[in-house]
C-alpha positions as CSV (number, residue, x, y, z in Angstrom):
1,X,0.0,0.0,0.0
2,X,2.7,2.4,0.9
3,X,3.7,2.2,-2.8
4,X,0.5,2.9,-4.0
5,X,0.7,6.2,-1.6
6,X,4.0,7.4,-3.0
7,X,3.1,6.6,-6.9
8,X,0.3,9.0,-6.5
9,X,1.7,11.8,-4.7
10,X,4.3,11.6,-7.4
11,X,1.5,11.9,-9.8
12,X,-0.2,14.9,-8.2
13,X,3.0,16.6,-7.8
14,X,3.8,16.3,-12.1
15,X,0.5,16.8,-13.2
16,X,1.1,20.4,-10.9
17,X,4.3,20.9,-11.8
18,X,3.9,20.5,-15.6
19,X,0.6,22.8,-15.7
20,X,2.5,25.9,-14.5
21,X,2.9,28.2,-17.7
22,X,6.5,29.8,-18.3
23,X,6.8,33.5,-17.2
24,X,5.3,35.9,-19.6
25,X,8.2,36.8,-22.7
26,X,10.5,33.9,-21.9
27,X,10.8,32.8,-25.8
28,X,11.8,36.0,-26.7
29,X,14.0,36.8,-23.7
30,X,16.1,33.6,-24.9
31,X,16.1,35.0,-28.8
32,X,17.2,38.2,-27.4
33,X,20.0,36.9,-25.3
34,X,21.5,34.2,-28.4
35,X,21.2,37.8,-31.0
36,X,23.1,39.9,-28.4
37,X,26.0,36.7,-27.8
38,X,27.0,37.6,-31.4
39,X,26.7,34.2,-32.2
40,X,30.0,33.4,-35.1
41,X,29.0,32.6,-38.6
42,X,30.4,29.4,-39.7
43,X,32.7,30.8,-42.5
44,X,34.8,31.7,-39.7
45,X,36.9,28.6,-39.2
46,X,37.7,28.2,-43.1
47,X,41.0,30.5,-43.0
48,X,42.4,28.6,-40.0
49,X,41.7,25.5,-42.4
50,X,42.8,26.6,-45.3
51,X,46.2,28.0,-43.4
52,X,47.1,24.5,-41.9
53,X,46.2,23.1,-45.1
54,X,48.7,24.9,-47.1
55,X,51.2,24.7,-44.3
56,X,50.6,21.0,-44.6
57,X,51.1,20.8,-48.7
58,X,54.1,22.8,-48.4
59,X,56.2,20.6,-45.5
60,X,55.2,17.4,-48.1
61,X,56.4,19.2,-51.0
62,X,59.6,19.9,-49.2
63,X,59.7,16.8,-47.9
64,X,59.6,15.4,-51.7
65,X,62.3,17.4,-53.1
66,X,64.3,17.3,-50.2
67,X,63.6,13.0,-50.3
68,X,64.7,12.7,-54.3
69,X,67.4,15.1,-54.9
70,X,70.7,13.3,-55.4
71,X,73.1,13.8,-52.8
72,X,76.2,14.8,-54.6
73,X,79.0,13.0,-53.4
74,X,81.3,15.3,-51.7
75,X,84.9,16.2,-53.7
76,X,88.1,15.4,-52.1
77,X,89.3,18.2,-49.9
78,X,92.8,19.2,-50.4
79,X,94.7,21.0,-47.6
80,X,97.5,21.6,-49.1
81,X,98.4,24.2,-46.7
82,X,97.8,21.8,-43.6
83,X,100.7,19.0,-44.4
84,X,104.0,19.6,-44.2
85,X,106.5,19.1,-47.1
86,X,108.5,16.3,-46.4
87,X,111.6,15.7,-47.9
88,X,113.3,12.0,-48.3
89,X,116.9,12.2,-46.9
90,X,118.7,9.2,-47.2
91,X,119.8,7.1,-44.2
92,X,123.6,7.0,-43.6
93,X,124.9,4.1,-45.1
94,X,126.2,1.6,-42.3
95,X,129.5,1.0,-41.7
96,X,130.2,-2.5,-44.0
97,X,131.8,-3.7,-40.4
98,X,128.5,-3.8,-38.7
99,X,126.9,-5.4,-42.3
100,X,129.3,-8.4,-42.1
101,X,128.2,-10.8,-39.8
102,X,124.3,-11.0,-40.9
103,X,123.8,-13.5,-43.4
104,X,122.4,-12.0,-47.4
105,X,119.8,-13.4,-49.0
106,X,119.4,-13.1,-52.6
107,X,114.7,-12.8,-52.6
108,X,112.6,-10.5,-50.6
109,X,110.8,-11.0,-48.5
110,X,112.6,-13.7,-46.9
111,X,109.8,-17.1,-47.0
112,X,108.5,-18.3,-44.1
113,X,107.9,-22.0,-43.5
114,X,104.3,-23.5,-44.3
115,X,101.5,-23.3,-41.3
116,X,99.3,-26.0,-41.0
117,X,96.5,-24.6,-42.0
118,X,98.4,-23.5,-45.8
119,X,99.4,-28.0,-45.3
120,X,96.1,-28.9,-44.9
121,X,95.0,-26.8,-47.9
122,X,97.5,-28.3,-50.0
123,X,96.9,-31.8,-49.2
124,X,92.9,-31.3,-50.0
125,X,93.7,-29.2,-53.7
126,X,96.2,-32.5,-54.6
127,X,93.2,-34.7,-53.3
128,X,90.3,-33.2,-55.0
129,X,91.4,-30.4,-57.7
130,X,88.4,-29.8,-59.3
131,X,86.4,-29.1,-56.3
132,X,88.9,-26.9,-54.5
133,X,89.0,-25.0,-58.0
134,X,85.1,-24.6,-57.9
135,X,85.0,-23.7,-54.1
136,X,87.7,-21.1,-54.8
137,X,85.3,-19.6,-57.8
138,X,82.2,-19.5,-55.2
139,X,84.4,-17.7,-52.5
140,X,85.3,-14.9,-55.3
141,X,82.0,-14.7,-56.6
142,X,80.5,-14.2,-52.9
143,X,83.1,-10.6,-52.7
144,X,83.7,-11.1,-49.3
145,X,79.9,-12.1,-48.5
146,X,79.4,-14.1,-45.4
147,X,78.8,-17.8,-45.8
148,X,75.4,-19.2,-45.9
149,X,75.2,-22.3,-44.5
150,X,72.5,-24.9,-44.3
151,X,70.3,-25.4,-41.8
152,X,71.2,-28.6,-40.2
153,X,68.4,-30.8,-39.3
154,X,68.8,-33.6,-36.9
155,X,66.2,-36.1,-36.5
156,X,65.2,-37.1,-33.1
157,X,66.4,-41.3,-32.1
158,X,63.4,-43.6,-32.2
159,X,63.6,-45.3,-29.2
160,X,62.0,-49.0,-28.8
161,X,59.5,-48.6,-25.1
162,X,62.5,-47.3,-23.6
């Protein structure tokens, strides 16, 4: 019951409330206030756009010509100013005394003995010419490339019910 009691006092109080007429001249005293705000045209706003716009059109532009212009590439600077001349003056010739006792040799540079690694080379060209040849070829067409191996794949061990 107490429900009933409040749904109709609510009622009583709207059916009041929304049957009280506005003060006299309200519709006009709201046109007069929006007239007197000076309310912006929309036009307004188009420069502002129209500004960024261009701004924005001109930094691609830029950004174009600046992106395909060749960069030049830069001449050799030449200071000749900066380096000393040098002049070659001979070394004193040493005393043939001092010269005697080291042994001559007739080729420069003097060889040095074989390293493994120049051994094992050797050993696998007389072995298998024609592939050493034809890995040789690969390595100087590569120019210094890294290697590309392949992957290795390693099956997994099958196992009986261990």
């Amino acid at each position: 019951m107490e429900n009933d009691e409040i749904e109709k006092i609510l009622d009583e109080a709207l059916t009041r409330y929304s049957s009280v007429e506005p003060l006299a001249g309200l519709d006009q005293r709201i046109l007069n206030r929006v007239r007197e705000s000076g309310a912006r045209p929309r036009h307004i706003l188009w420069p502002w756009i129209l500004a960024g716009s261009s701004a924005v059109v001109a930094g691609l532009l830029v950004a174009a010509i600046l992106w395909t212009k060749p960069v030049p590439t830069p001449a050799p600077v030449v200071l000749a100013h900066a380096v000393p001349a040098i002049t070659f003056v001979a070394p004193p010739r040493p005393q043939p005394d001092l010269l005697a006792g080291l042994p001559k040799r007739r080729e420069f540079p003097t060889p040095a003995p074989i390293t493994a690694e120049e051994r094992a080379l050797l050993t696998l060209a007389a072995q298998a010419p024609n592939q050493t040849l034809e890995a040789f070829r690969d390595l100087e067409h590569q120019g210094g490339k890294p290697l590309q191996l392949n992957e290795i794949k390693i099956e997994p061990l099958h196992t009986d019910g261990l």
